[in-house]
C-alpha positions in Angstrom: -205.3 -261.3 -30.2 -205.7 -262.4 -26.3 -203.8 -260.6 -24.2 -202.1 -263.9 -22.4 -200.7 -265.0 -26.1 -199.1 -261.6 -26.9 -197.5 -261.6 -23.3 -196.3 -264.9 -24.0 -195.0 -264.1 -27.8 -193.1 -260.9 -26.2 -191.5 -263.2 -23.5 -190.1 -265.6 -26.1 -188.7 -262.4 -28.1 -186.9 -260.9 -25.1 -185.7 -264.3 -23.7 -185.0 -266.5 -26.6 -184.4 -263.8 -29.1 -182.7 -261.1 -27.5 -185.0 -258.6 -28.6 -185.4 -255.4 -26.7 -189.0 -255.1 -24.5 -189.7 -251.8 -25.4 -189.6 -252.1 -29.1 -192.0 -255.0 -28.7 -195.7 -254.0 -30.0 -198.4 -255.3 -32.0 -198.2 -253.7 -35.2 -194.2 -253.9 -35.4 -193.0 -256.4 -38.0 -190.6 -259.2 -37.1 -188.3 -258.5 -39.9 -187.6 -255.2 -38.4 -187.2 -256.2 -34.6 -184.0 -258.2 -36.6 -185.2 -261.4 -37.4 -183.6 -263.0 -40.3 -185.8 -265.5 -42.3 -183.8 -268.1 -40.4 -184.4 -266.6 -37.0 -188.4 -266.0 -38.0 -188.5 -269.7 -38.9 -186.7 -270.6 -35.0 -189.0 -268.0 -33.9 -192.5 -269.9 -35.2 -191.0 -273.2 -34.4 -190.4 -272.2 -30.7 -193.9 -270.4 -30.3 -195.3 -273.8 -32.2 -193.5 -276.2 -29.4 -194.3 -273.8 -26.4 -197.9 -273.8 -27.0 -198.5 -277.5 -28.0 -199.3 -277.1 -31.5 -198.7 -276.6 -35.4 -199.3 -273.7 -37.3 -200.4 -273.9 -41.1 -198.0 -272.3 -43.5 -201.0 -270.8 -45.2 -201.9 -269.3 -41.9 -198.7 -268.0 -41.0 -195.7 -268.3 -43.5 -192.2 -267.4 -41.3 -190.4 -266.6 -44.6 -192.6 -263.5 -44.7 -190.1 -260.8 -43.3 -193.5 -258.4 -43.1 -195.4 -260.3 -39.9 -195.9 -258.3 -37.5 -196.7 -259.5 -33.9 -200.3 -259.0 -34.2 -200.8 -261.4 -37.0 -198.4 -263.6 -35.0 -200.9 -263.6 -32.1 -204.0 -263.9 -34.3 -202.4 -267.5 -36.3 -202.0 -268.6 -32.5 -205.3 -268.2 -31.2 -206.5 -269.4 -34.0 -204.8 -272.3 -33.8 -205.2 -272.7 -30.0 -209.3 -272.2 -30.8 -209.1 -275.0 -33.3 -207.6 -277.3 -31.0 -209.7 -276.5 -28.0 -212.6 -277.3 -30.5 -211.2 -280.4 -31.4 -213.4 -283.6 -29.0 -211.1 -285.6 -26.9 -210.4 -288.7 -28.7 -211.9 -292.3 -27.4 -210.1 -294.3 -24.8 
C-alpha cells in the first residue's frame, strides 16, 4: 500500500463519507467505519472514478462488509500498476 493512495482513500472517507479522521487506519474494516453495502459500493465507485480506473470484482468485491482499508489500497495499486504497465496505444 503506497502511502499517496491511502492518503487519498482517507480523504474521500472524511469528505465524501463523513467518516471521522481518526478512526481511519489500515487494518480497520469498512463495514465498521459505517458503511452499508450501498455506501461500500458509492465508496469503490468514487475511488474507481477519482483514480481513472476499474477495479475487478474478483479483486475487490464492495459487497464484502469485511474490507478493510489496507486491502482497499492494495486492489488500487494494483490496478494503478496494471495500467501504468499497459503501452500507450498507436496514433
Amino acid at each position: 500500500m503506497t502511502r499517496s493512495t491511502y492518503e487519498t482513500v482517507a480523504h474521500v472517507l472524511t469528505e465524501q463519507f463523513h467518516v471521522e479522521p481518526q478512526l481511519i487506519a489500515p487494518e480497520v474494516s469498512l463495514g465498521s467505519l459505517g458503511l452499508d453495502s450501498l455506501s461500500l459500493v458509492e465508496f469503490v465507485f468514487s475511488l474507481e472514478d477519482h483514480f481513472g480506473l476499474r477495479i475487478p470484482e474478483d479483486r475487490l468485491d464492495p459487497r464484502q462488509g469485511d474490507l478493510t482499508l489496507a486491502s482497499v489500497c492494495a486492489a488500487l495499486d494494483a490496478a494503478i500498476a496494471q495500467r501504468d504497465d499497459k503501452p500507450a496505444a498507436a496514433d
